[in-house]
Every structure is written in structure tokens, then in C-alpha cells.
N, C-alpha and C positions, 0 to 999 in steps of 0.2 A: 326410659329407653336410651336416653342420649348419653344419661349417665353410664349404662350397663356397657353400651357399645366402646365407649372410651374405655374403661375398665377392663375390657376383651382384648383391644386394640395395643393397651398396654402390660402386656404380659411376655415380655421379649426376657424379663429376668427368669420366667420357668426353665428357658431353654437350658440354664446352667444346674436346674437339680439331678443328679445324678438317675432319675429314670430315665430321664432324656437322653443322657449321652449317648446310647447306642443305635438312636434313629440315623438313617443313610439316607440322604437325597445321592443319585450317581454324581460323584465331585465333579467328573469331565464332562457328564451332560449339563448338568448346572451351568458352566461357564459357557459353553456351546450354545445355551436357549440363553443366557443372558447377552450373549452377543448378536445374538440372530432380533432380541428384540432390540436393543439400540440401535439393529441395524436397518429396522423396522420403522423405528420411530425416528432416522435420520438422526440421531445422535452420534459426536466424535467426542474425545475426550476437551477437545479444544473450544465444541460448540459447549460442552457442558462448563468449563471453564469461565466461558464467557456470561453463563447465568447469575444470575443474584444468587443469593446464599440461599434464600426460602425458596427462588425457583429451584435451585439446581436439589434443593431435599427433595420437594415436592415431584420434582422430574425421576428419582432418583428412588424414590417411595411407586410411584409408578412402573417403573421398570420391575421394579421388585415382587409389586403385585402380578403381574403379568406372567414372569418368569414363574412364579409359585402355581397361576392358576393352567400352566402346558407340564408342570413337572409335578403334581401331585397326581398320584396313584392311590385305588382303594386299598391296596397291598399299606403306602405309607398311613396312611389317614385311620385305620385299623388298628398300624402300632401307637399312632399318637394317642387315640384312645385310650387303649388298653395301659398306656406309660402313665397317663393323664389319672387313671383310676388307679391304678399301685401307690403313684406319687397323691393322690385323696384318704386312702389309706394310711400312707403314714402318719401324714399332717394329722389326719383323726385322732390317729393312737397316741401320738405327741401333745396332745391339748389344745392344738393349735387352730382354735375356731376360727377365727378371723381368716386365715388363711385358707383352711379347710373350704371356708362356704365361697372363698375366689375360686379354688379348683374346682368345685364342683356346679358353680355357676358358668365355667368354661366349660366343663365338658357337658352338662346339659344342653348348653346351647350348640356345639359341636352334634352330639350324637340328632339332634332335631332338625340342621341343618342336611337334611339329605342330599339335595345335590350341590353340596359344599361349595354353595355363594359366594357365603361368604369367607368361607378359609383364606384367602389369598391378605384378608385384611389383619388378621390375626397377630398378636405382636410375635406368640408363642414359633406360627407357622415361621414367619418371617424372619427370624432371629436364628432358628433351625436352618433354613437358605441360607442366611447371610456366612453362618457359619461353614456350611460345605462348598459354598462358592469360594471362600479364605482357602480352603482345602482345594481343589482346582485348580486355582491358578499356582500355588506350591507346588499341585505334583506337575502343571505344565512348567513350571519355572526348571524345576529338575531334571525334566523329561526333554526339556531344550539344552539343559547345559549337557546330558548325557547325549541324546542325539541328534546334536547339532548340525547344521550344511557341513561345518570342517570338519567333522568326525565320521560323516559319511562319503564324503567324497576330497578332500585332499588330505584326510589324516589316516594313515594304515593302524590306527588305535584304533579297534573295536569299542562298541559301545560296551559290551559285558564287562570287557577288562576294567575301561572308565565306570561301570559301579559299582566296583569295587575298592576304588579311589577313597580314603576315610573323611575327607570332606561331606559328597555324594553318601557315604553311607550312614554318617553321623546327622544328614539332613534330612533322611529317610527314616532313620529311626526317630527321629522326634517328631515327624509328621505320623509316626504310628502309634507314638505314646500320648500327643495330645488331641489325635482323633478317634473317639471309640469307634469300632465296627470299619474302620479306614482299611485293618490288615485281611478282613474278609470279604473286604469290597476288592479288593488289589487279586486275592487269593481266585473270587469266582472271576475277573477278567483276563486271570492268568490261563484258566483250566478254561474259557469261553474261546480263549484267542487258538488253546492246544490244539481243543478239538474242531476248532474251525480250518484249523493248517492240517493237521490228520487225513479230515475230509478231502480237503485239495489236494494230499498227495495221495491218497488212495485213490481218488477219481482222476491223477493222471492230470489235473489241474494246473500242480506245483509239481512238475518233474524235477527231483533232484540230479537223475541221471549220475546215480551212486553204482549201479552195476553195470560189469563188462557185457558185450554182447556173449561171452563165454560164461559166463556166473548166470547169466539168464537164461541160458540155452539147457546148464543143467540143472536149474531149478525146475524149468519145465518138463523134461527128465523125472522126475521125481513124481510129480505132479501126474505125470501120465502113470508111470508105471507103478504107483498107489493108486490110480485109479482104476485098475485095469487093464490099458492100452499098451498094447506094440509097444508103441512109437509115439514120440512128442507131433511125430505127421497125422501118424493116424487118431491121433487127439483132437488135434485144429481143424479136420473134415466135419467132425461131428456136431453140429450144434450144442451148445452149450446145456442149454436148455433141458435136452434130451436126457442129459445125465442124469441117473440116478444111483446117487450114493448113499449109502445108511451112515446117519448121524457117527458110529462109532468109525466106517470108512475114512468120514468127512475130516474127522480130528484125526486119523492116521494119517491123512494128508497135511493137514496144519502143521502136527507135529516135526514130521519129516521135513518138513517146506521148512518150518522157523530153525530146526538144527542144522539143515544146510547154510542158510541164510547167515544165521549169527555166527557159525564156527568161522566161516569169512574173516571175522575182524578183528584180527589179532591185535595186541596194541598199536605196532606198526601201523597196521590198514586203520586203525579207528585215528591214529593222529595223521595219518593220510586223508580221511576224509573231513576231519575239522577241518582242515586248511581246502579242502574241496567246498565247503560250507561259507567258510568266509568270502571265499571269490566270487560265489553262487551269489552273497548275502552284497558285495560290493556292487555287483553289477546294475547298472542305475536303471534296469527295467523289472529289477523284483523288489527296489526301494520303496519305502509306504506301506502298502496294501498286507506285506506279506512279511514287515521289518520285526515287529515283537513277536511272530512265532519263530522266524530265523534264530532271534535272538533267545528264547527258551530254547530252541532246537541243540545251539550250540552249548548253551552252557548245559543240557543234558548229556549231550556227548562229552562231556570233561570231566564224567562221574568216573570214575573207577569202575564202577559196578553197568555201568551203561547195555552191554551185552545182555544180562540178566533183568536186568528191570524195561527196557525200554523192548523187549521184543517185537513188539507189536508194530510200532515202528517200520524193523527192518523187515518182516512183512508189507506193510503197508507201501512201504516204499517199491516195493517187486510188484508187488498188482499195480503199483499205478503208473509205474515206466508200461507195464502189458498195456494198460489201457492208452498211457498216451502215445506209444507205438501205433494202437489202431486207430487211435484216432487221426495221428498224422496218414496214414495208407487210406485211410479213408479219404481226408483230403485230398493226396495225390490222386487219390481216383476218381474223384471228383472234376479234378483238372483237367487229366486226361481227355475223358468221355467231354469236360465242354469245347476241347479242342476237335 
């Protein structure tokens, strides 16, 4: 057993066969849970420093466990398997016995270990960590030198412009060539952050405050009088609720709304509104929380084709000034009446 366990323990070379390369630990969670347990175990770089050479492995092998047994998922441990068995397979087809009966004494003892004990020990798991934590602190190293304190508040250089810098972009592209599955991790927190900024501005959240009170008065114009009403007045009486419109109605409305809406932005007005974007993007109370959808926001309005592709958008953008108009009148009325 002592033998088999070492034997498991030391399988950190699997990580380099090509099944493997496409496994993903999240890179920025990795380093996040690897600091949070240092931080945990009162370790500085300096305390660590200060250890013997066997402590500071052995402290260091410990971390590592740790971090592996908060960041494994049955989604990962799933693919390990299934990589684990393609990569048995070929060894098979190859002749290669000796080898063959390491991987398949790995993944037997994997597939029986059901509430994966002991995975955290594994050289294979381990060595898969060690590698996406490498990845992490790379794209934090990049992700500082692009959005740096100077570049957000005393350099008028936007971040977008800076990555496209060929430094930044030549440092980018080799973190994507020597990490498999890196450009579709990057890809789903791009499309994660989109539709998370979307939300905020359609819920009036993230007010851009892109339309005049005139461009909103005849959008709602529109809105009523597809819908049936008078009047943008005799709209706003009605509860909301109340309405009922037939699905083919409902997209007369959409349609009408989004051709008002985008015929709006002539070149003119769309490089009007970058520069309304970036001051929006400057200003140090929508810094953090709300910086890399700014930052996709803006480099989508730099398409050419922006009008057409991003419609949805400038919708969105119009329901959620509506919304966050009433939610300020709500406020004020709320004042009011505690006065």
C-alpha cells in the first residue's frame, strides 16, 4: 500500500501528456484560494523565507493540498477521469505496459475514491494546480501592468488603448499558446462580465445617462403610440401590468423602439459617446466593480459595425435610464413623505 501510494503521489509527469493539457482550474481563482490559505495559515513570503529548505517544501506541499481540496469540482475530477482513460488507451495501443498499468492503477484508485480524499495528494492533481496557478499570477502580472493605479487615475491612457501596446499583446498571446483551454477560459469571463454589465444597465443599476431627456421623451412616444395610447401621459396612468399586448404587437414595439434608438448614432454621436464612456469609465466611483465591462463596452463601440451588432445595448440602455429615473422619484418620494 505504501508502495502504491508513493507511486500515485508521484505522477506530476502525467500532467505534461497531451490529454491533459485542456484541463482548467479558474487561473484567478487559483491564486485567490492560494492566498487566502497563506493567509489562513499566517504565512508571508518572508515567514516562508525564513524556513529550512524541507520545511519551507513541506509547508509549501501543504498549501498546495489545501488549495486543490477548496478548488476541485466534480465538473474537474469528471474530466480528469475521462483524460485519465483516453490517455490508458493509447498507452495500450502503443505497447506500452508498464506504463499502461501506472495509468490505470491511477485511475482505478481515483474512480473508487468517491469523496475524493484523497485527490488533494495526487502528484497528477497537483502538478495540474501548480500549472494554472503559473497561469494566474501571469494574467495578474498583465492585468496590473494594463490596469494599473496610473493608468486609472493620473494617466488619460485608457486601458483598451494599453492592450493593444505589442509588448501586452505579444505577452498575451504566449500565455494563450502555452496554456490549453486559457483562450476559452478568458472567452466565458468575457461573455460572464457582458452579461453581468447588461443586467446593471438594463435594471438601471449602471446608468450610462447616454440619452437626452428629449431622445427619451420620443422614445416613449413610440412606445405608447404602438402600443395603442393617446399619449406618452396617458401610458404612464396605466399600470403596467395591465397591458396586454400580442407577442406580434410586443416586437412592433421592440422594432420601432430599437430603429428609433440606433438611427440616433451617427458616427458623430457614437464618437461622442466613447468619449462620454470614458469619463463615465474615469470617474473613481464606477472604478473596480464595473472596470472590465466598461472596458468591453468601449472597445465595442470602436466597431465600425457597432449600430448593427450591438443593438441590444442601445435598448437596454433606454429601459434602464426608465428604470433608474423611477427609482430615483421613488427615492425623492420617499424623503419627502419622511419629512
Amino acid at each position: 500500500m505504501e508502495k502504491l501510494m508513493m507511486m500515485l503521489m508521484e505522477t506530476d509527469d502525467l500532467a505534461d501528456e497531451p490529454e491533459m493539457a485542456g484541463i482548467l482550474f479558474n487561473p484567478m481563482l487559483a491564486t485567490e484560494t492560494l492566498r487566502k490559505v497563506a493567509e489562513k495559515m499566517r504565512l508571508s513570503p518572508g515567514k516562508l523565507d525564513s524556513l529550512s529548505l524541507e520545511e519551507r517544501e513541506d509547508t509549501q506541499l501543504d498549501m498546495l493540498e489545501r488549495s486543490v481540496k477548496q478548488l476541485l469540482t466534480a465538473d474537474i475530477c469528471q474530466d480528469i477521469l475521462k483524460r485519465l482513460d483516453n490517455l490508458r488507451l493509447r498507452l495500450k495501443r502503443s505497447g506500452k505496459k508498464k506504463e499502461t498499468a501506472r495509468v490505470e492503477a491511477l485511475l482505478s484508485f481515483l474512480r473508487e475514491d468517491k469523496k475524493r480524499g484523497s485527490w488533494p495528494i495526487i502528484g497528477l492533481v497537483q502538478a495540474i494546480l501548480r500549472r494554472h496557478l503559473g497561469v494566474g499570477f501571469d494574467l495578474m502580472d498583465v492585468t496590473m501592468t494594463a490596469m494599473g493605479p496610473d493608468d486609472m487615475e493620473d494617466n488619460d491612457t485608457l486601458v483598451t488603448d494599453k492592450l493593444k501596446k505589442p509588448g501586452l499583446i505579444k505577452k498575451v498571446k504566449t500565455l494563450l499558446k502555452k496554456t490549453p483551454g486559457l483562450r476559452d477560459y478568458l472567452e466565458e469571463q468575457a461573455d460572464k462580465t457582458w452579461e453581468e454589465g447588461m443586467d446593471a444597465v438594463l435594471g438601471g443599476d449602471l446608468n450610462l445617462d447616454i440619452y437626452s431627456p428629449k431622445e427619451m421623451r420620443a422614445g416613449l412616444e413610440i412606445i405608447a403610440k404602438s402600443s395603442g395610447f393617446d399619449s406618452v401621459e396617458a401610458m404612464v396612468t396605466v399600470d403596467s401590468s395591465s397591458w396586454k399586448l400580442s407577442e406580434d404587437k410586443a416586437k412592433i414595439v421592440i422594432d420601432q423602439l430599437e430603429n428609433h434608438l440606433t438611427n440616433l448614432f451617427t458616427p458623430a454621436r457614437l464618437e461622442q459617446l466613447r468619449g462620454e464612456i470614458d469619463a463615465f469609465w474615469k470617474d473613481s466611483k464606477h472604478k473596480g466593480k464595473w472596470s472590465p465591462f466598461l472596458m468591453l463596452l468601449r472597445e465595442s463601440l470602436s466597431d465600425k459595425k457597432v449600430v448593427e451588432y450591438e443593438k441590444g445595448f442601445f435598448v437596454y440602455a433606454f429601459w434602464g435610464e426608465l428604470h433608474a429615473g423611477a427609482k430615483e422619484a421613488n427615492k425623492n418620494h420617499e424623503k419627502m413623505n419622511r419629512k
